[in-house]
PDB file of N, CA, C and O in Angstrom, chain B, residues numbered from 101:
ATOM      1  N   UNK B 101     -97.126  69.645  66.131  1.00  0.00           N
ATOM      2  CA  UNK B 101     -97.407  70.987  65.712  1.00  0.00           C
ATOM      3  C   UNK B 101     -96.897  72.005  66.728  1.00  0.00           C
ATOM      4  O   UNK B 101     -96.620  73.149  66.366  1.00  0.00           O
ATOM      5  N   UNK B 102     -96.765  71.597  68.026  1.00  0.00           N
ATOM      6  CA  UNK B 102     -96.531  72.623  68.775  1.00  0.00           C
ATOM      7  C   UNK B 102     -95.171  72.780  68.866  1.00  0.00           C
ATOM      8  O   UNK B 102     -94.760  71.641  68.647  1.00  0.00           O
ATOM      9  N   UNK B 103     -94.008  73.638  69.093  1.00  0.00           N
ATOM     10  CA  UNK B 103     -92.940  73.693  69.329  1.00  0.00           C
ATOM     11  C   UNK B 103     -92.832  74.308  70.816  1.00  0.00           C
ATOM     12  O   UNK B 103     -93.654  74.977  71.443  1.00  0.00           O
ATOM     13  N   UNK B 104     -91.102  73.706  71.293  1.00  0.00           N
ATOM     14  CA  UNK B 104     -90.793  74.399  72.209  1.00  0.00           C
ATOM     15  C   UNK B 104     -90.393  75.891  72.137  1.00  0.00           C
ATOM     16  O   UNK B 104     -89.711  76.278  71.188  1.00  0.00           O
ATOM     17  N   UNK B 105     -90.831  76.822  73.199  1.00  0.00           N
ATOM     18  CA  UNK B 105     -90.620  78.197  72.754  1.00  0.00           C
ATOM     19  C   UNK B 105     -89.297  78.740  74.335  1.00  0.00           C
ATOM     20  O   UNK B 105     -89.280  78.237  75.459  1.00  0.00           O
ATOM     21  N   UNK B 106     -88.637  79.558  73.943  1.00  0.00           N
ATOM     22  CA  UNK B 106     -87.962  80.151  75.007  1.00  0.00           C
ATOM     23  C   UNK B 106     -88.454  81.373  75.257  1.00  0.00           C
ATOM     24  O   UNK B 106     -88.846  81.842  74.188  1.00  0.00           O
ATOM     25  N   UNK B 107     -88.648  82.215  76.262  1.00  0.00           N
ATOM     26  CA  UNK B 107     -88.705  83.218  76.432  1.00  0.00           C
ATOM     27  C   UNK B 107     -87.506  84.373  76.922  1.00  0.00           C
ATOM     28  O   UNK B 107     -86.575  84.055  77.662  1.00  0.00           O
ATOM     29  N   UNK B 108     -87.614  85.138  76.622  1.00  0.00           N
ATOM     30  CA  UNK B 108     -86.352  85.606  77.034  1.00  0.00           C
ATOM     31  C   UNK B 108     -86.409  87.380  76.756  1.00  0.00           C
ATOM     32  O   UNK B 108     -87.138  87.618  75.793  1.00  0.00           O
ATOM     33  N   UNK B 109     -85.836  88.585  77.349  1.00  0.00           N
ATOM     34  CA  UNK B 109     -86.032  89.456  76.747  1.00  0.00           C
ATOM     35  C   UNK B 109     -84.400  90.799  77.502  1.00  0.00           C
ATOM     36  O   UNK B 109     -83.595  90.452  78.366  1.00  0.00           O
ATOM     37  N   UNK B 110     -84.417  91.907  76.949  1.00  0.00           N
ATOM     38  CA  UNK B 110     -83.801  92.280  76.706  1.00  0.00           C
ATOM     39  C   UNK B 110     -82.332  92.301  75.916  1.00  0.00           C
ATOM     40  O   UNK B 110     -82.125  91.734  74.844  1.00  0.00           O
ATOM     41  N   UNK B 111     -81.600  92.884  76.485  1.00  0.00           N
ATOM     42  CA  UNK B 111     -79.940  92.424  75.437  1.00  0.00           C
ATOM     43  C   UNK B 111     -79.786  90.999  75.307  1.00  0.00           C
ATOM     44  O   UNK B 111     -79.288  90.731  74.214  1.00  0.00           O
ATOM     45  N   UNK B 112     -79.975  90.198  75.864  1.00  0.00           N
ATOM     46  CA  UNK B 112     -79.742  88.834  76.093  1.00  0.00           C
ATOM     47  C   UNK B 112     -80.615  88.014  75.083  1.00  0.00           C
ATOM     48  O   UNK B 112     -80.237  86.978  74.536  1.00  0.00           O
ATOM     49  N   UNK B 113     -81.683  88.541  74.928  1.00  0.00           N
ATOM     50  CA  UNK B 113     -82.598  88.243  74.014  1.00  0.00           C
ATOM     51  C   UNK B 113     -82.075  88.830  72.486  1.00  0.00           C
ATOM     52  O   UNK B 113     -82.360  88.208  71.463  1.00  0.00           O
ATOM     53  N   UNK B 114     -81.539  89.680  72.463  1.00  0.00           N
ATOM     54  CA  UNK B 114     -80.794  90.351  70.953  1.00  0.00           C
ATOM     55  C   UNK B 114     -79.821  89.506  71.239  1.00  0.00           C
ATOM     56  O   UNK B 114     -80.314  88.412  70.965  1.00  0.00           O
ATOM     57  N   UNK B 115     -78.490  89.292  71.710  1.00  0.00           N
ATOM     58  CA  UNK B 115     -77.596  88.490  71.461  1.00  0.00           C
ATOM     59  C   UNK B 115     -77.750  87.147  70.555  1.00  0.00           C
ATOM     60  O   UNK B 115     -77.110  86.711  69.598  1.00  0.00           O
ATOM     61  N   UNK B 116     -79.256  86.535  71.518  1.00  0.00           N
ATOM     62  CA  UNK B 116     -79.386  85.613  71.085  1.00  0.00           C
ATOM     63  C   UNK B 116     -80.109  85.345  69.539  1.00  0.00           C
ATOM     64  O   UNK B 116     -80.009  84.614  68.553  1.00  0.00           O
ATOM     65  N   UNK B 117     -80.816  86.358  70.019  1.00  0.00           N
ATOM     66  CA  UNK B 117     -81.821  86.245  68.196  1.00  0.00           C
ATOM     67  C   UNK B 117     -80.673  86.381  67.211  1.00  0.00           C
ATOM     68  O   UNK B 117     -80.744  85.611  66.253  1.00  0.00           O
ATOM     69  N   UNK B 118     -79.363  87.413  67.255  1.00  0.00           N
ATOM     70  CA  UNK B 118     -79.048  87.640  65.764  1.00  0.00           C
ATOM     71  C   UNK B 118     -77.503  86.800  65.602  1.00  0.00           C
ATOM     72  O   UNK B 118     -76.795  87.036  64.623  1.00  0.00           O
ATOM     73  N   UNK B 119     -76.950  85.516  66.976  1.00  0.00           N
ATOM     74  CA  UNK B 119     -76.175  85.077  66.876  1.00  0.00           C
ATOM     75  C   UNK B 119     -76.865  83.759  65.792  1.00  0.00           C
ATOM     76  O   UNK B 119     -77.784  83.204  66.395  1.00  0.00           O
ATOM     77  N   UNK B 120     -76.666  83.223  64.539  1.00  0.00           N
ATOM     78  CA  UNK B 120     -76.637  82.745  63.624  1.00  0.00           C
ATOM     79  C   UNK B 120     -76.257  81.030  64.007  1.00  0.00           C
ATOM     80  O   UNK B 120     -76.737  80.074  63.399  1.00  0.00           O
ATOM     81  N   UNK B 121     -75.388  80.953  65.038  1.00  0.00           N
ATOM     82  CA  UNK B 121     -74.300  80.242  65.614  1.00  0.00           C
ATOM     83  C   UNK B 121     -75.131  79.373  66.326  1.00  0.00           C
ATOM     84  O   UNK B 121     -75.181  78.143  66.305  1.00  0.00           O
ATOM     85  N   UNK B 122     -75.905  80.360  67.086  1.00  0.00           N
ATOM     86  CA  UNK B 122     -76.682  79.513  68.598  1.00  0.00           C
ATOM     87  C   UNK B 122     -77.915  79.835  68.134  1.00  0.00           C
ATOM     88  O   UNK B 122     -78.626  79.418  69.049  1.00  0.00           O
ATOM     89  N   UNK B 123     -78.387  80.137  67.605  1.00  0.00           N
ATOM     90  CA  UNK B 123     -80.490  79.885  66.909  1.00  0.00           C
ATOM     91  C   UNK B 123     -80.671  79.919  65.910  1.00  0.00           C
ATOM     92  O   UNK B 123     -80.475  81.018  65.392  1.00  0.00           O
ATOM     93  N   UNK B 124     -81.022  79.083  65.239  1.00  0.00           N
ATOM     94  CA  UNK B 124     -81.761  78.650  64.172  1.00  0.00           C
ATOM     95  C   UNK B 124     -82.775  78.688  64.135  1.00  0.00           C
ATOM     96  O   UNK B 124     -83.326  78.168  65.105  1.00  0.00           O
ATOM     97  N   UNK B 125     -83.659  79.270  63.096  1.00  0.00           N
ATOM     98  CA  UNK B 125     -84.977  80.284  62.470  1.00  0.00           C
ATOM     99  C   UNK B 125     -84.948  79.261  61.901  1.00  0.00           C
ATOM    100  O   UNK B 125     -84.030  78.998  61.124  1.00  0.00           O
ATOM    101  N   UNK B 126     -86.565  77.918  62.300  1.00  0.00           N
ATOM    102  CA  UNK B 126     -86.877  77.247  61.165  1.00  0.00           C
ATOM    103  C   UNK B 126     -88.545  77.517  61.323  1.00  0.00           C
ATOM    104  O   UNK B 126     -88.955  77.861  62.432  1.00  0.00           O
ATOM    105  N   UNK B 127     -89.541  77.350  60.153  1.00  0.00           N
ATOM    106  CA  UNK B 127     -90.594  77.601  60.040  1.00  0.00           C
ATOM    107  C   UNK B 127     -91.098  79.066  60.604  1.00  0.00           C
ATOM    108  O   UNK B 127     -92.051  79.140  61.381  1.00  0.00           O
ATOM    109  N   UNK B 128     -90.355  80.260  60.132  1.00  0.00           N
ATOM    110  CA  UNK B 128     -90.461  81.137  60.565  1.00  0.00           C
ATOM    111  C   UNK B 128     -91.730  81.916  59.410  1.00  0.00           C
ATOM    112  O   UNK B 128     -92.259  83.018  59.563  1.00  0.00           O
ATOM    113  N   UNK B 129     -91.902  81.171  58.561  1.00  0.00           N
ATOM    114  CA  UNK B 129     -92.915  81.536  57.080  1.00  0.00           C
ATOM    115  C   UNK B 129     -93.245  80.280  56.559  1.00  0.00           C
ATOM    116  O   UNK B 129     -92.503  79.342  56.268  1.00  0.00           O
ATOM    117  N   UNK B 130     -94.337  80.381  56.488  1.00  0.00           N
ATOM    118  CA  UNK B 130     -95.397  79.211  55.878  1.00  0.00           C
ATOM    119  C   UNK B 130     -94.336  79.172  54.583  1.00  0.00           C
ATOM    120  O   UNK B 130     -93.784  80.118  54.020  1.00  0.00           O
ATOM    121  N   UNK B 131     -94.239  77.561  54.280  1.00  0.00           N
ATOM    122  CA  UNK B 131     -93.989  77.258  52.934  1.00  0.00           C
ATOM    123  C   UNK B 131     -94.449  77.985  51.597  1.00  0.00           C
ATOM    124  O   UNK B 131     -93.688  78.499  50.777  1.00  0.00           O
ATOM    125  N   UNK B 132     -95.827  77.931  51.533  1.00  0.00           N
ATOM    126  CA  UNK B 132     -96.406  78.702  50.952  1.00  0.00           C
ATOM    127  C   UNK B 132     -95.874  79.870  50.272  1.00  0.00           C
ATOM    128  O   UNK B 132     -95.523  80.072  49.109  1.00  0.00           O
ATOM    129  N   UNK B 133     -95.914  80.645  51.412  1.00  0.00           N
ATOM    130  CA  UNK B 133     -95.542  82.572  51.247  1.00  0.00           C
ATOM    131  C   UNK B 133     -94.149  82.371  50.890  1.00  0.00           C
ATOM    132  O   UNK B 133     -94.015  82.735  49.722  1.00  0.00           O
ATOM    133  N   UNK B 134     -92.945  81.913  51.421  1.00  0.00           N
ATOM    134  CA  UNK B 134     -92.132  81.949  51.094  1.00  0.00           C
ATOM    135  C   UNK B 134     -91.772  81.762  49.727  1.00  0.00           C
ATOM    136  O   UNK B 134     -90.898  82.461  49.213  1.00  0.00           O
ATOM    137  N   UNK B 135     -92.809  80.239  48.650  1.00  0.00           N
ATOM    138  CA  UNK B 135     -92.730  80.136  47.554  1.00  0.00           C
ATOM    139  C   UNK B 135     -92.633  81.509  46.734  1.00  0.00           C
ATOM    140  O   UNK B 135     -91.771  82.046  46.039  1.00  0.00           O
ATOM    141  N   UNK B 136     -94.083  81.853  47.200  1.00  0.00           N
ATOM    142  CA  UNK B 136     -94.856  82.975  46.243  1.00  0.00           C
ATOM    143  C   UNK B 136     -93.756  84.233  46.279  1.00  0.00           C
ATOM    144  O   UNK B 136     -93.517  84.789  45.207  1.00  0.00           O
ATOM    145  N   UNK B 137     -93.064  84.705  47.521  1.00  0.00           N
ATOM    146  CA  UNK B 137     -91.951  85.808  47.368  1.00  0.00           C
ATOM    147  C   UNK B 137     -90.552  85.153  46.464  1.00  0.00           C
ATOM    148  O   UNK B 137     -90.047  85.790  45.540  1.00  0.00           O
ATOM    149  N   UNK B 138     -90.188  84.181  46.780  1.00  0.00           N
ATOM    150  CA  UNK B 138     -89.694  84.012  45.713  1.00  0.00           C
ATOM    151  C   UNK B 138     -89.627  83.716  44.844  1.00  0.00           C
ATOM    152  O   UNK B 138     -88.541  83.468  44.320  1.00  0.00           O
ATOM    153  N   UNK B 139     -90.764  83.593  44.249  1.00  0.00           N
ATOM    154  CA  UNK B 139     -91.497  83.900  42.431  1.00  0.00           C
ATOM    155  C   UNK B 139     -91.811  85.284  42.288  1.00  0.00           C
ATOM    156  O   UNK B 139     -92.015  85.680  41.140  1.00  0.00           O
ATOM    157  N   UNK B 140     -91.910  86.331  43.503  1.00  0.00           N
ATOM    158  CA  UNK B 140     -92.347  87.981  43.051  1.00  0.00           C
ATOM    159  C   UNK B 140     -90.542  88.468  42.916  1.00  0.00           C
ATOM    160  O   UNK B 140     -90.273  89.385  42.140  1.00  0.00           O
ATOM    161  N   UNK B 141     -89.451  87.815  43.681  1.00  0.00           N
ATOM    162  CA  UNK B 141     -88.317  88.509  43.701  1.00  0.00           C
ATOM    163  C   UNK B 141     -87.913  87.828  42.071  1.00  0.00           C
ATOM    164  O   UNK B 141     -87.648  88.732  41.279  1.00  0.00           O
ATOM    165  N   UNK B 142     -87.845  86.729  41.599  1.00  0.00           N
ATOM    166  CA  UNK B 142     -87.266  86.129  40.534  1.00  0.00           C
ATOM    167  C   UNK B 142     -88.115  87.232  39.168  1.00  0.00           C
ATOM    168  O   UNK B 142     -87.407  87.729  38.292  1.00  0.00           O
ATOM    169  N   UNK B 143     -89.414  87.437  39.187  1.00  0.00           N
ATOM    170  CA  UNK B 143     -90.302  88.071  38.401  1.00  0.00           C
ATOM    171  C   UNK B 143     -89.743  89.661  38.024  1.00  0.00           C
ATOM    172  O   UNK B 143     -89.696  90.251  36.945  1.00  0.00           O
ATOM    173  N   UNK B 144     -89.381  90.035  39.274  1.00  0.00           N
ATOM    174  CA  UNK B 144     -89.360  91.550  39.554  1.00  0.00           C
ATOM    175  C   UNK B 144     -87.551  91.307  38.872  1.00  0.00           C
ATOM    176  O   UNK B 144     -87.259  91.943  37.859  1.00  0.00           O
ATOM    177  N   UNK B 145     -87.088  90.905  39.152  1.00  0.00           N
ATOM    178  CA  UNK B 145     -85.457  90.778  38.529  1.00  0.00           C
ATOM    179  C   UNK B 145     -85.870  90.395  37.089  1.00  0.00           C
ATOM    180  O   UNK B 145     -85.066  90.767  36.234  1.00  0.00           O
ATOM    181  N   UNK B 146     -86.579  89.960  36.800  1.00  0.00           N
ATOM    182  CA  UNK B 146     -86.515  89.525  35.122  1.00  0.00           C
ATOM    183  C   UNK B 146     -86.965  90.327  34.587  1.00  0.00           C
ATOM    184  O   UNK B 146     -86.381  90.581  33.534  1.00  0.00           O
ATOM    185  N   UNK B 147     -88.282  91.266  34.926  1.00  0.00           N
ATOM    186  CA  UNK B 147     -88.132  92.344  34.563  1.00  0.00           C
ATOM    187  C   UNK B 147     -87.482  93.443  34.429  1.00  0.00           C
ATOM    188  O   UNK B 147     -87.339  94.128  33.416  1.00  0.00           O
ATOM    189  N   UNK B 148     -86.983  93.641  35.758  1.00  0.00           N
ATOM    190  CA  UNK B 148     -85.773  94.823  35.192  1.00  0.00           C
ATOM    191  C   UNK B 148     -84.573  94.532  34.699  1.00  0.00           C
ATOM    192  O   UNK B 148     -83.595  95.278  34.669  1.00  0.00           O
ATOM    193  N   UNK B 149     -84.684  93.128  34.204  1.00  0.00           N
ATOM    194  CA  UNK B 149     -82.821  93.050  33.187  1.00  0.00           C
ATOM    195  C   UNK B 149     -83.672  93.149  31.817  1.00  0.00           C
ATOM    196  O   UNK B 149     -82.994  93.287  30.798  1.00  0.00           O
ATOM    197  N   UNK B 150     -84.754  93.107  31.703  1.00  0.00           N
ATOM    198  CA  UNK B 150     -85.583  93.263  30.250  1.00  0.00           C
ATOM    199  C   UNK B 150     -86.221  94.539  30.214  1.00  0.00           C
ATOM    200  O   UNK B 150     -87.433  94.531  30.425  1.00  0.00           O
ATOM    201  N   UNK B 151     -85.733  95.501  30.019  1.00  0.00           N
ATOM    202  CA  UNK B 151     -86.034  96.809  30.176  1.00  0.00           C
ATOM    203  C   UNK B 151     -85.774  97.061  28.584  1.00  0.00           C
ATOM    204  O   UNK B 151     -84.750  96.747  27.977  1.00  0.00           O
ATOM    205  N   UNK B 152     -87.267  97.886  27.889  1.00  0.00           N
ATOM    206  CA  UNK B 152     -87.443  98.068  26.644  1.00  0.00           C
ATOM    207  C   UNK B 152     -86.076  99.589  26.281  1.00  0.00           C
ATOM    208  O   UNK B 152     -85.465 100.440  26.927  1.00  0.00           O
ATOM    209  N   UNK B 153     -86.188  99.211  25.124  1.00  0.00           N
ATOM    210  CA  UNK B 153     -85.348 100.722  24.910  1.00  0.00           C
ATOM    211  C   UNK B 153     -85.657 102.211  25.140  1.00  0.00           C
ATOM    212  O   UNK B 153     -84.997 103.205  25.442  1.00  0.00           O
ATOM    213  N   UNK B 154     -86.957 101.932  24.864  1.00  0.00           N
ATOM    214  CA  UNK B 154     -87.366 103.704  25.754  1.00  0.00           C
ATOM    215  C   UNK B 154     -87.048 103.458  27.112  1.00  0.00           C
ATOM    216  O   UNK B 154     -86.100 104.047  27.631  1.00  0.00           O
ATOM    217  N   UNK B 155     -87.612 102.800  27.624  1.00  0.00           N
ATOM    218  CA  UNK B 155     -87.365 102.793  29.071  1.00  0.00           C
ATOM    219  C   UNK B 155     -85.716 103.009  29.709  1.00  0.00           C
ATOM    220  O   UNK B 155     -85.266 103.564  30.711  1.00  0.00           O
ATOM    221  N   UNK B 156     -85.103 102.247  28.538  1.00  0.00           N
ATOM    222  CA  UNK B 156     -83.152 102.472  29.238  1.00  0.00           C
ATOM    223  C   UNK B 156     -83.188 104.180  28.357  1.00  0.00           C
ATOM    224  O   UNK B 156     -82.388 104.907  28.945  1.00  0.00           O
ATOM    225  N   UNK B 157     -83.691 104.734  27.490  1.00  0.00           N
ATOM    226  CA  UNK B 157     -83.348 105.733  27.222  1.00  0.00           C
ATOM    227  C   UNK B 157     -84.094 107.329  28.493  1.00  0.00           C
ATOM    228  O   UNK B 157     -83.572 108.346  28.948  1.00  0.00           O
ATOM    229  N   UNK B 158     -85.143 106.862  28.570  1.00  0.00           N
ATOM    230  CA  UNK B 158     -86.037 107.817  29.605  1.00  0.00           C
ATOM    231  C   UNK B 158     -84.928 107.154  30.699  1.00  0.00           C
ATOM    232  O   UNK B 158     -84.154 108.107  30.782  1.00  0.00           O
ATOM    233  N   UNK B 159     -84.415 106.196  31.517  1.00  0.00           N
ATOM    234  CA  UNK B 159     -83.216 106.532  32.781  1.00  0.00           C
ATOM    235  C   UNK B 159     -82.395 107.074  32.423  1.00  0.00           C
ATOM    236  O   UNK B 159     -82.146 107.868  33.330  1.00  0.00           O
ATOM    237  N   UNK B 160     -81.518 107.269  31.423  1.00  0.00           N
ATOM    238  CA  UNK B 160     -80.491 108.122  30.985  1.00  0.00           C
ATOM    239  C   UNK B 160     -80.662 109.685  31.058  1.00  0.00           C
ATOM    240  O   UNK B 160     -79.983 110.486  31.700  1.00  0.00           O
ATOM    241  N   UNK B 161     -81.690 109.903  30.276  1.00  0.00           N
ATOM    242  CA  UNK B 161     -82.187 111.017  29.963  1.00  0.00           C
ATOM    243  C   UNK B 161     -82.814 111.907  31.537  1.00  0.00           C
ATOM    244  O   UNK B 161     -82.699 113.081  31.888  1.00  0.00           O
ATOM    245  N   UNK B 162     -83.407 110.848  32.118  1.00  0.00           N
ATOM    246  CA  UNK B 162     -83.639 111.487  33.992  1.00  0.00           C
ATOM    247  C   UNK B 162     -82.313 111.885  34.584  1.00  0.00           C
ATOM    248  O   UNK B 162     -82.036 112.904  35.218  1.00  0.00           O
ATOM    249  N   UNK B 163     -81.584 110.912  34.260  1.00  0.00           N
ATOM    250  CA  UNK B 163     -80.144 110.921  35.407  1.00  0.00           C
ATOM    251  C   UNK B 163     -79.482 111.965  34.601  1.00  0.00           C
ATOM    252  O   UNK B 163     -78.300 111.973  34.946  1.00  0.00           O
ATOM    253  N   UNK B 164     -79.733 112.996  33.535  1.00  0.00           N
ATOM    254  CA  UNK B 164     -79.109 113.722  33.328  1.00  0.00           C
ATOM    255  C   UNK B 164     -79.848 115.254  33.601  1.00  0.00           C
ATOM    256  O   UNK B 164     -79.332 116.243  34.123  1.00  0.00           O
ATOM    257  N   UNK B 165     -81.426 115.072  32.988  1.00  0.00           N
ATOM    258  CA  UNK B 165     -82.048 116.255  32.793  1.00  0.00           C
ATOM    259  C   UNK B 165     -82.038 116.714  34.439  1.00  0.00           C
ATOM    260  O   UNK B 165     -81.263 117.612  34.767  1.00  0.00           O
ATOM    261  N   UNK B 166     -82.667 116.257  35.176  1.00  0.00           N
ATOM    262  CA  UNK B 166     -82.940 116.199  36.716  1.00  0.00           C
ATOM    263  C   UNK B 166     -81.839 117.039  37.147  1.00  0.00           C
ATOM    264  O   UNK B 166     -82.328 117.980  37.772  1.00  0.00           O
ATOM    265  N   UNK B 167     -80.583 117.129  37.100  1.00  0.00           N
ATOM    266  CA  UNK B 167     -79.759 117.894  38.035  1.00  0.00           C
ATOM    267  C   UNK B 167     -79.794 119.112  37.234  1.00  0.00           C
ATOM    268  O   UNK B 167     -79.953 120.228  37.730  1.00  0.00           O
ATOM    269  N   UNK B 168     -79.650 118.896  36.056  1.00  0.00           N
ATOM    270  CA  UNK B 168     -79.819 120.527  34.648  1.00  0.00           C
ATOM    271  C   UNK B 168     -81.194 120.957  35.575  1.00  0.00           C
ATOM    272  O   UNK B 168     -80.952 122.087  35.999  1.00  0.00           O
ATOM    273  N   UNK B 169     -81.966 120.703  35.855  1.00  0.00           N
ATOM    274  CA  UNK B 169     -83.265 121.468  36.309  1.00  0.00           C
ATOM    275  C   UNK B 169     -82.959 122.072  37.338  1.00  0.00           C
ATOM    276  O   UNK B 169     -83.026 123.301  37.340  1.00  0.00           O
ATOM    277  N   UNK B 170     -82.596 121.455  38.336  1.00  0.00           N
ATOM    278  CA  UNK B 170     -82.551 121.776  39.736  1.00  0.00           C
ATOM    279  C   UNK B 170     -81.516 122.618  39.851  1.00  0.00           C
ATOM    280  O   UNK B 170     -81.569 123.353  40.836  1.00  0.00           O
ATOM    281  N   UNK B 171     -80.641 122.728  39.183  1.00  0.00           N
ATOM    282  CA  UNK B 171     -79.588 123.593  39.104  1.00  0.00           C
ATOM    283  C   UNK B 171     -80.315 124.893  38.509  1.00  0.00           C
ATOM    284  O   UNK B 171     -80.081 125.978  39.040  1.00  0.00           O
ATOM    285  N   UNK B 172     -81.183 124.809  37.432  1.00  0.00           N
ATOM    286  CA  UNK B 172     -81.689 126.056  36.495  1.00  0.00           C
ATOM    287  C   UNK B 172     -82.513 126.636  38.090  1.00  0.00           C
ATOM    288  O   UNK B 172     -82.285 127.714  38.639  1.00  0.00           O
ATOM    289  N   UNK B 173     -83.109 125.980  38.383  1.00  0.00           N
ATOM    290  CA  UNK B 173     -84.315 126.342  39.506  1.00  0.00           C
ATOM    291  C   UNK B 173     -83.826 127.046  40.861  1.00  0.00           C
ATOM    292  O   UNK B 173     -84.408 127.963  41.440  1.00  0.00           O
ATOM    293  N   UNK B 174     -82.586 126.396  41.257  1.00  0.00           N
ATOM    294  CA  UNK B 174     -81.922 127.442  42.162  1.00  0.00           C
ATOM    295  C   UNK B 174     -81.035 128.540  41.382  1.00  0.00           C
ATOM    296  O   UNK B 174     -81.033 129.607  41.996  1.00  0.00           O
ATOM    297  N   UNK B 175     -80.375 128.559  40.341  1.00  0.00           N
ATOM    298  CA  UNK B 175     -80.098 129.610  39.688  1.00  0.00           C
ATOM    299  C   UNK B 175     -81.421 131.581  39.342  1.00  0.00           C
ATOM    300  O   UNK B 175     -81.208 132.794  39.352  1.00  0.00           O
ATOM    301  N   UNK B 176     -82.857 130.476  39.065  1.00  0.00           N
ATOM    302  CA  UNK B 176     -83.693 131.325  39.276  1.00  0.00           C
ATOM    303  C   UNK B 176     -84.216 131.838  40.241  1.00  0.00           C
ATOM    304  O   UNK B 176     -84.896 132.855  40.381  1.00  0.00           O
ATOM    305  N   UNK B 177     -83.750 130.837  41.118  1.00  0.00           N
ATOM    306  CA  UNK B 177     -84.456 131.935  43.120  1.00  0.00           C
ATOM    307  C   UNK B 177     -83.319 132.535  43.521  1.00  0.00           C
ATOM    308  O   UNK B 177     -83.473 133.360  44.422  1.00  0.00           O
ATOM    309  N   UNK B 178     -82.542 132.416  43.238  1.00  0.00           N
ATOM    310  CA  UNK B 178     -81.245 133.429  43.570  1.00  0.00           C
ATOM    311  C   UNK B 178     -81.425 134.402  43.207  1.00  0.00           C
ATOM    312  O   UNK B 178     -81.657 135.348  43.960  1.00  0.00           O
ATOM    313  N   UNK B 179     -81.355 134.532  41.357  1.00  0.00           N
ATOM    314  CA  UNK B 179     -81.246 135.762  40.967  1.00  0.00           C
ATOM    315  C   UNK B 179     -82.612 136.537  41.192  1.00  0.00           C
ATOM    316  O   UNK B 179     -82.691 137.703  41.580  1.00  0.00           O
ATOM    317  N   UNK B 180     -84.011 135.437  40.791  1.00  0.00           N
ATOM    318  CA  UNK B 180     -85.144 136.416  41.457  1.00  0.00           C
ATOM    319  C   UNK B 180     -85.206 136.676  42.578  1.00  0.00           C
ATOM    320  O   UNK B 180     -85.982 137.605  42.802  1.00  0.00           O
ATOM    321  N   UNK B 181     -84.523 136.096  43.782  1.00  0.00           N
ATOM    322  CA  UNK B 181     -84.356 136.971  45.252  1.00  0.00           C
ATOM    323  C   UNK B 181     -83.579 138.095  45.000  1.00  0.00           C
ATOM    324  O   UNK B 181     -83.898 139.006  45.764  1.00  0.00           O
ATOM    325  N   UNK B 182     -82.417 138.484  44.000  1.00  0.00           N
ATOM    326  CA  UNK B 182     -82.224 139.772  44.411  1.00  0.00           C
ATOM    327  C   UNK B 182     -82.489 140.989  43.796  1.00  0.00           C
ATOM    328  O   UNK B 182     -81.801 142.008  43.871  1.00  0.00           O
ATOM    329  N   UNK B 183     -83.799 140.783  43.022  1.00  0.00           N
ATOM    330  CA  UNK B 183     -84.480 142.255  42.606  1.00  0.00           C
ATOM    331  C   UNK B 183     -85.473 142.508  43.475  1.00  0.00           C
ATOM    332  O   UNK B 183     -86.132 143.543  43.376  1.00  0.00           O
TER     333      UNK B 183
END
């Protein structure tokens, strides 16, 4: 159960953590948790490729109305700033 640990810290310590090459990350997450996230990432993707038709119509309809607003809204503080 116990593993050997290195200690180590500054740059030398980043080199080493994110060289891929020279350390290997094993048991860095319980079996477990790891399952369960990847049953929430597989879940969460199946839902959004199954997106009902209102729902693909309300994103369309955002990605268009949204800039028409914001555009109307600085059009109105402009012109009501200069009376």
């Amino acid at each position: 159960m116990l593993h050997r640990a290195i200690c180590m810290s500054g740059a030398e310590a980043a080199r080493v953590f994110y060289d891929n090459e020279r350390l290997t990350r094993r048991e860095a997450m319980p079996p477990t948790a790891l399952t369960l996230l990847q049953r929430v990432v597989h879940l969460v993707e199946e839902a959004q490729s199954q997106k009902s038709r209102a729902q693909r119509f309300s994103d369309r309809f955002v990605t268009r109305y949204s800039p028409a607003v914001l555009r109307a809204a600085v059009l109105v503080a402009v012109v009501g700033g200069l009376r």
